[in-house]
Each structure stands twice: as C-alpha cells, then as structure tokens.
C-alpha beads as a LAMMPS data file, in Angstrom:
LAMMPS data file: protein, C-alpha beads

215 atoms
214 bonds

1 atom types
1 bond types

-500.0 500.0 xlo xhi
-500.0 500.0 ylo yhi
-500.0 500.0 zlo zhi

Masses

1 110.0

Atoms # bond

1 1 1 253.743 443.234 240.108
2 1 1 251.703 442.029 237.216
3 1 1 252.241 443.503 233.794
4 1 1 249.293 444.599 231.562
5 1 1 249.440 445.280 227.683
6 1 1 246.596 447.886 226.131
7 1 1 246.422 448.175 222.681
8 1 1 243.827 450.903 221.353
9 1 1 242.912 452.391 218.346
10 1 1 240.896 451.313 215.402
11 1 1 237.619 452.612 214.586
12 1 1 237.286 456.102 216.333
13 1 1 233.618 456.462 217.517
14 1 1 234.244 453.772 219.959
15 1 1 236.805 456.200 221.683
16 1 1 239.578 453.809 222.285
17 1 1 241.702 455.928 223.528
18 1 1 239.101 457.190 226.584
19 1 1 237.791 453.268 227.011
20 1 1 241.697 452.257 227.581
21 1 1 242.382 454.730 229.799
22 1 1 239.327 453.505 232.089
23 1 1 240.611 449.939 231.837
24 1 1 244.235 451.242 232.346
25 1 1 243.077 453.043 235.498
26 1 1 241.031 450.094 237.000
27 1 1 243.776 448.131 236.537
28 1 1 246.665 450.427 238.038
29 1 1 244.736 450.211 241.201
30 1 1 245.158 446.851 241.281
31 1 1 248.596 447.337 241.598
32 1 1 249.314 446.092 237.688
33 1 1 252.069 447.889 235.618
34 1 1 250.248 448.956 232.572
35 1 1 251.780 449.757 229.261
36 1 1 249.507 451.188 226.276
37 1 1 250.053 450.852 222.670
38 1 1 248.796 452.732 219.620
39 1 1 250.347 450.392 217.100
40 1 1 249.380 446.781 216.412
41 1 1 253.533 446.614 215.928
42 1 1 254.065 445.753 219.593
43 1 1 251.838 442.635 218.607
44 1 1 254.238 441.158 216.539
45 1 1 256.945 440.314 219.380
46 1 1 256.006 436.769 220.402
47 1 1 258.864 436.807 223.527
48 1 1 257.761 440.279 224.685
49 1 1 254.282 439.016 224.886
50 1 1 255.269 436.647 227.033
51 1 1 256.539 438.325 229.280
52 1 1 252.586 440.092 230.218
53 1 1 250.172 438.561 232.707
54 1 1 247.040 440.612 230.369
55 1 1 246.678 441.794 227.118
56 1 1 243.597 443.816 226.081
57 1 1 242.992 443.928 222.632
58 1 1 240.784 447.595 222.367
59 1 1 241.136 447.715 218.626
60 1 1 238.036 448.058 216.735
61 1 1 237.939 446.343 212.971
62 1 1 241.702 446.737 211.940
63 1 1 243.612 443.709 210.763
64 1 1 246.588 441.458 211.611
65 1 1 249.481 439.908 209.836
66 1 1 250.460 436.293 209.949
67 1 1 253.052 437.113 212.897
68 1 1 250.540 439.614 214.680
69 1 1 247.796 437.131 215.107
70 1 1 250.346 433.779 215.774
71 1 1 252.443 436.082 218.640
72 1 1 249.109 436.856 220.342
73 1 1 247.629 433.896 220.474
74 1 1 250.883 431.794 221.226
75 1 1 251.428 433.908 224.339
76 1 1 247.490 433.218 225.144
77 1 1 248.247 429.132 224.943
78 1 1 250.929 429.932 227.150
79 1 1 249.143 431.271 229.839
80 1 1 248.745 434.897 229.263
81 1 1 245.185 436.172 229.937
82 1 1 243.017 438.302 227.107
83 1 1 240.387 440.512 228.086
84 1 1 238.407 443.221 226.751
85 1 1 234.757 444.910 226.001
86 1 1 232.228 445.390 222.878
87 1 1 233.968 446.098 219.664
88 1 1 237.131 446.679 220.765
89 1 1 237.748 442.902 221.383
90 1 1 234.786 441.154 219.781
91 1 1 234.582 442.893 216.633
92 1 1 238.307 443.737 216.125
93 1 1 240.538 441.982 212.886
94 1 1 237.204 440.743 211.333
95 1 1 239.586 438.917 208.576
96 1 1 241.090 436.649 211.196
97 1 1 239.203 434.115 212.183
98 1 1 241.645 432.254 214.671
99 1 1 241.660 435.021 216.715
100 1 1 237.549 435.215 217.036
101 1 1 237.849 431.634 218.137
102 1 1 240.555 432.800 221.186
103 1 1 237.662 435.302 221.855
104 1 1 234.890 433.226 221.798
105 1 1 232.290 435.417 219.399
106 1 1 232.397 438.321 216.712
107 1 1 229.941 441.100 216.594
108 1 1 228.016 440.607 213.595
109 1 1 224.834 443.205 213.597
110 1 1 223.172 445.315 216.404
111 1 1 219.082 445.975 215.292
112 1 1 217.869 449.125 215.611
113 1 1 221.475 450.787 216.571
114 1 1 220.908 452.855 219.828
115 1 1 218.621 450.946 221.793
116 1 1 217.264 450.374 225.613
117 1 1 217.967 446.782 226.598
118 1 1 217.781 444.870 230.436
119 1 1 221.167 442.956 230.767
120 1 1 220.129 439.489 232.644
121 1 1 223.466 437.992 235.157
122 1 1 222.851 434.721 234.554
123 1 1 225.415 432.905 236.311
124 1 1 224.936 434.767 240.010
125 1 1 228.063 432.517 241.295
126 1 1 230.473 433.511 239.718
127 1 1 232.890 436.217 240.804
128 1 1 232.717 438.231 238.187
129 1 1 229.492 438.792 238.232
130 1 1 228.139 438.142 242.179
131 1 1 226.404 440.026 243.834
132 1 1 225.244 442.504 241.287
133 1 1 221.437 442.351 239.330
134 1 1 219.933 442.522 236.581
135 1 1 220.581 446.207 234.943
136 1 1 219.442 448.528 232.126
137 1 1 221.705 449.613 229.025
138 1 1 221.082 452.243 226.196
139 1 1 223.323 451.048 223.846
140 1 1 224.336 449.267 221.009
141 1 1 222.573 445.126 221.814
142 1 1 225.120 443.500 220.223
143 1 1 224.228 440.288 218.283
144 1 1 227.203 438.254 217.858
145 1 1 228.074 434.682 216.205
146 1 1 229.460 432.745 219.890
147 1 1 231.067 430.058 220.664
148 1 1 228.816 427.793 222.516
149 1 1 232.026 426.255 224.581
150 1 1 231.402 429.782 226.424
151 1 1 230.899 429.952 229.886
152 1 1 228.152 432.790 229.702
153 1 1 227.830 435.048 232.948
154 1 1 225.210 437.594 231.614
155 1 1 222.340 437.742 228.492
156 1 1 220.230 439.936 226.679
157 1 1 217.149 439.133 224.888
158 1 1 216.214 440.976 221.525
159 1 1 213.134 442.542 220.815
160 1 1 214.180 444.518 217.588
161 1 1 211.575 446.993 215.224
162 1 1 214.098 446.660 212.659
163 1 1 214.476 442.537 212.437
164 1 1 211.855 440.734 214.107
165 1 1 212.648 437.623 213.263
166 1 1 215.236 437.879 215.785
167 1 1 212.720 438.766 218.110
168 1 1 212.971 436.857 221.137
169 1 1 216.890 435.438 220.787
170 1 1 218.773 435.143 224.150
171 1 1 222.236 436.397 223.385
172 1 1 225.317 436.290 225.597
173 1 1 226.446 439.711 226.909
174 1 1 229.198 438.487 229.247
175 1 1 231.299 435.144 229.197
176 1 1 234.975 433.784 230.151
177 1 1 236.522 431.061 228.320
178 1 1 239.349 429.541 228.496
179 1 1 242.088 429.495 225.076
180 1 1 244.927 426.611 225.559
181 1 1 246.799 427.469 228.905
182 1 1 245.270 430.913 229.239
183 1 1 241.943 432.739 230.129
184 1 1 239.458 434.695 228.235
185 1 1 237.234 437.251 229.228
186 1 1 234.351 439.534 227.292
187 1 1 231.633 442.153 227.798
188 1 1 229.733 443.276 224.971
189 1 1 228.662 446.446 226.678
190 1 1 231.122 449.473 226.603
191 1 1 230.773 451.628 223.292
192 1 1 232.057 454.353 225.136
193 1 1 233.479 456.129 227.621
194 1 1 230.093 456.878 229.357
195 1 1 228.589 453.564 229.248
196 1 1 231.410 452.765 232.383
197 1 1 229.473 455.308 234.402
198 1 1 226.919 452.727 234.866
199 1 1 228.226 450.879 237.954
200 1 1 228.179 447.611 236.876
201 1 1 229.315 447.849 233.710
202 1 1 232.732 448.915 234.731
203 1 1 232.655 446.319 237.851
204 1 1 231.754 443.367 235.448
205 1 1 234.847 444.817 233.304
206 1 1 237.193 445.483 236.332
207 1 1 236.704 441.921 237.797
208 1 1 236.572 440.462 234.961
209 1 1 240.040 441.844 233.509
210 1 1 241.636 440.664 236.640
211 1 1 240.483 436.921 236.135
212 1 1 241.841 436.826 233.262
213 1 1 245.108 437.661 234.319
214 1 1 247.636 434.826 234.798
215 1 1 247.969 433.659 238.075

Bonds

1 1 1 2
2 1 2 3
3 1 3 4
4 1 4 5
5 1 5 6
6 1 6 7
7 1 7 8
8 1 8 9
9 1 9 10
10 1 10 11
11 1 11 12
12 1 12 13
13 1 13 14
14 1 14 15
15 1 15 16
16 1 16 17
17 1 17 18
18 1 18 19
19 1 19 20
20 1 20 21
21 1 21 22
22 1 22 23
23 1 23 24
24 1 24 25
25 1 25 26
26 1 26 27
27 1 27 28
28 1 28 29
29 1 29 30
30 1 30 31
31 1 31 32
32 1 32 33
33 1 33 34
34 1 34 35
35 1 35 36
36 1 36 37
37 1 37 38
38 1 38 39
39 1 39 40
40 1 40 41
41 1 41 42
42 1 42 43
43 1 43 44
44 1 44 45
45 1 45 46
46 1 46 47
47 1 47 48
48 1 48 49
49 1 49 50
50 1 50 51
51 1 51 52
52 1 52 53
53 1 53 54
54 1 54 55
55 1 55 56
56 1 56 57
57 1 57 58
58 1 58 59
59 1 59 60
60 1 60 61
61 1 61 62
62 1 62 63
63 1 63 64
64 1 64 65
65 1 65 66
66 1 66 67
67 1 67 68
68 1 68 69
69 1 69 70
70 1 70 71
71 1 71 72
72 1 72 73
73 1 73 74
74 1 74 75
75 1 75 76
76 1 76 77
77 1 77 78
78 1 78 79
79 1 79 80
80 1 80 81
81 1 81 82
82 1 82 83
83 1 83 84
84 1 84 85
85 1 85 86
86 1 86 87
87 1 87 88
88 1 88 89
89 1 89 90
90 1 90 91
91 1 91 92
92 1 92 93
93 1 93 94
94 1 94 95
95 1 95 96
96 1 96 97
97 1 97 98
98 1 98 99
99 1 99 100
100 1 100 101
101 1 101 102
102 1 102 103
103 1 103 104
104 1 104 105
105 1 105 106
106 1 106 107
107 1 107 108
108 1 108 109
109 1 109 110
110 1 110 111
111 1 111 112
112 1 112 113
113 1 113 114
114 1 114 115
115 1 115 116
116 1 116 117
117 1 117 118
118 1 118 119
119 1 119 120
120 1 120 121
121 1 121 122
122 1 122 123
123 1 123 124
124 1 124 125
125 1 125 126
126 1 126 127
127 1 127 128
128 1 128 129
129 1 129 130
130 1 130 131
131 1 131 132
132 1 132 133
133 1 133 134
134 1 134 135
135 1 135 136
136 1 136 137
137 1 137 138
138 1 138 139
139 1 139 140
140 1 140 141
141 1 141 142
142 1 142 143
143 1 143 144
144 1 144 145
145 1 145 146
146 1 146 147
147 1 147 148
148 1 148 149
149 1 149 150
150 1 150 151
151 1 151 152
152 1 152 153
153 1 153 154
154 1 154 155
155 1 155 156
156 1 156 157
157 1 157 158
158 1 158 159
159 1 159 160
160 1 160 161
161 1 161 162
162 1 162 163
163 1 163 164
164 1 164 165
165 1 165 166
166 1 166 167
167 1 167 168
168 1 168 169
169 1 169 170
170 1 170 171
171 1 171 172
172 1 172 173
173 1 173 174
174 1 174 175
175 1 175 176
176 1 176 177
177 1 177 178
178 1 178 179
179 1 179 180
180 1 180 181
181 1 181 182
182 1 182 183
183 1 183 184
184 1 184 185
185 1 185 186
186 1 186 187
187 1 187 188
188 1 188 189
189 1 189 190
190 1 190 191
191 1 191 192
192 1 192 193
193 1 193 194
194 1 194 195
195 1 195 196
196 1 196 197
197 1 197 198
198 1 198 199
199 1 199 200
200 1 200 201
201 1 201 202
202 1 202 203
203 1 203 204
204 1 204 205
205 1 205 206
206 1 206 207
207 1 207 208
208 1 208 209
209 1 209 210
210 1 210 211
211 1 211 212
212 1 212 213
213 1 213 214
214 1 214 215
C-alpha cells in the first residue's frame, strides 16, 4: 500500500482543512494510506519523509525553517512525489524560494479577484488530463511567475477590467514537472471546497495526485 502525507493549514479562507479531506478521500480510494498533519513539524523529519510515496503540501503562505524546506525537498530528489492545488501548494512559504522552484511557479496576483474564466486542456494526451474538455471556472485566475521547464497540461487566458495590460496572457493552469528523482504535479484551480464539485476539477486533481506518486 502506498503511503500519502497531507499537510493543511495556513491561510483559512482557502479551507484547508475541507480541501485535504477531498484529496485525502480521493486518494483512500485508491487504496493509499493517508496520514494528515496540522503542523509543518512533521516536515522537519528527513527519514520519515522518506518513507511516503506523496506528500501534499495544502499550506497556504506560512513559512519553513532551514530543516523544513531541505527534508522536503531531499525526500522529493529521492523519489517521493509532491502534489497539490491553487494556493495551498503554489502560493505556500512565499520566503522560500527553493521550494517554488520544486513546484514549478508561485501565485503572484489574481485581477479582478472572483472572476468567470474558460480553462483550455492543452495537452489532450496526457493522462491526466485525456479525455476531458475545455471547462468554465468562477474563481480566483491565478497569475503566477512559472517555470518554463513545465510540462503544461491546461491554460487560461486573461482578460482582466482591473489590469489590462495583462490582457490577453496565456497562463498555465495545470502542469507536472519533474524535481531530481521525483515528480511534480499542480492545479491552480481549487480555492475551495466547492470548486471540486465541478467534475473535472477534482478528476484533473485525483489523476494527477496519483502520477505523482512514486512508482
């Protein structure tokens, strides 16, 4: 049985608690043993995080110390898979760089808040993302700084009120990567609980957690 590490907590208004529990469930069905943690403690532990096939990082803002961030992403070189969704991966421990590169972006604005956006699958072939279209969010569009080694499944294009000089810019909304020995996966949709009530949003999540899992 494959083990699975989710960490929540962080900013509160993207309920962390309810959006683990979602990825907890999806991935108990899968037959993976889950454990949950609501301290960035467990983090620290470089042979315990070894020991996990997935860690998902649902930890909005927050920071890490030296050992925190060097356990995590030593047991990602190794081989152990990261995964997670909007802020709670890509816009978590803003003051540590190293770990934005593991993740492959960092959220950096979203014009005009709340907004309707059409989320564009991009890469059809792939797995994660096959056999599902094109499909509408009303949401935060989240702009984000990315790594262009990506491997982008999914895009959005901006057409802000607030910042039109972004008007226009194709942005990544789903991509996998991979981080020495071990893969990386991110969705930018999923500021809460109710945005996985829209099908493919919690498919694209679901398959795309279970990539990233070793082996």
């Amino acid at each position: 049985m494959k083990r699975a590490l989710i960490i929540y907590g962080g900013w509160e208004g993207h309920e962390p608690e309810k959006t683990a529990a979602i990825a907890a469930e999806d991935l108990r069905a899968a037959e993976f043993a889950v454990e949950l943690s609501t301290t960035l403690e467990v983090l620290a532990d470089a042979e315990a995080l070894q020991a996990y096939d997935l860690i998902v990082p649902n930890w909005t803002m927050g920071s890490l110390t030296d050992s925190q961030e060097n356990a995590l992403l030593g047991a990602i070189k190794s081989g152990v898979g990261l995964g997670g969704f909007h802020g709670g991966m890509g816009d978590a421990f803003r003051g540590n760089p190293t770990y934005q590169y593991a993740v492959g972006g960092q959220w950096v604005a979203h014009p005009d808040n709340i907004t309707d956006y059409t989320v564009q699958i991009t890469k059809p072939s792939d797995p994660i993302v096959a056999g599902l279209a094109d499909f509408a969010v009303h949401s935060e569009q989240y702009y984000m700084h990315v790594d262009p080694s990506n491997e982008v499944l999914a895009t959005t294009v901006f057409h802000p009120k607030s910042d039109p000089w972004v008007d226009g810019t194709v942005m990544p909304v789903v991509w996998k990567r991979r981080y020495g020995l071990g893969r990386v996966f991110y969705s930018s949709i999923g500021h809460t609980a109710k945005e996985f009530e829209i099908p493919e949003v919690r498919e694209i999540t679901r398959r795309g957690l279970l990539w990233a899992a070793r082996g």
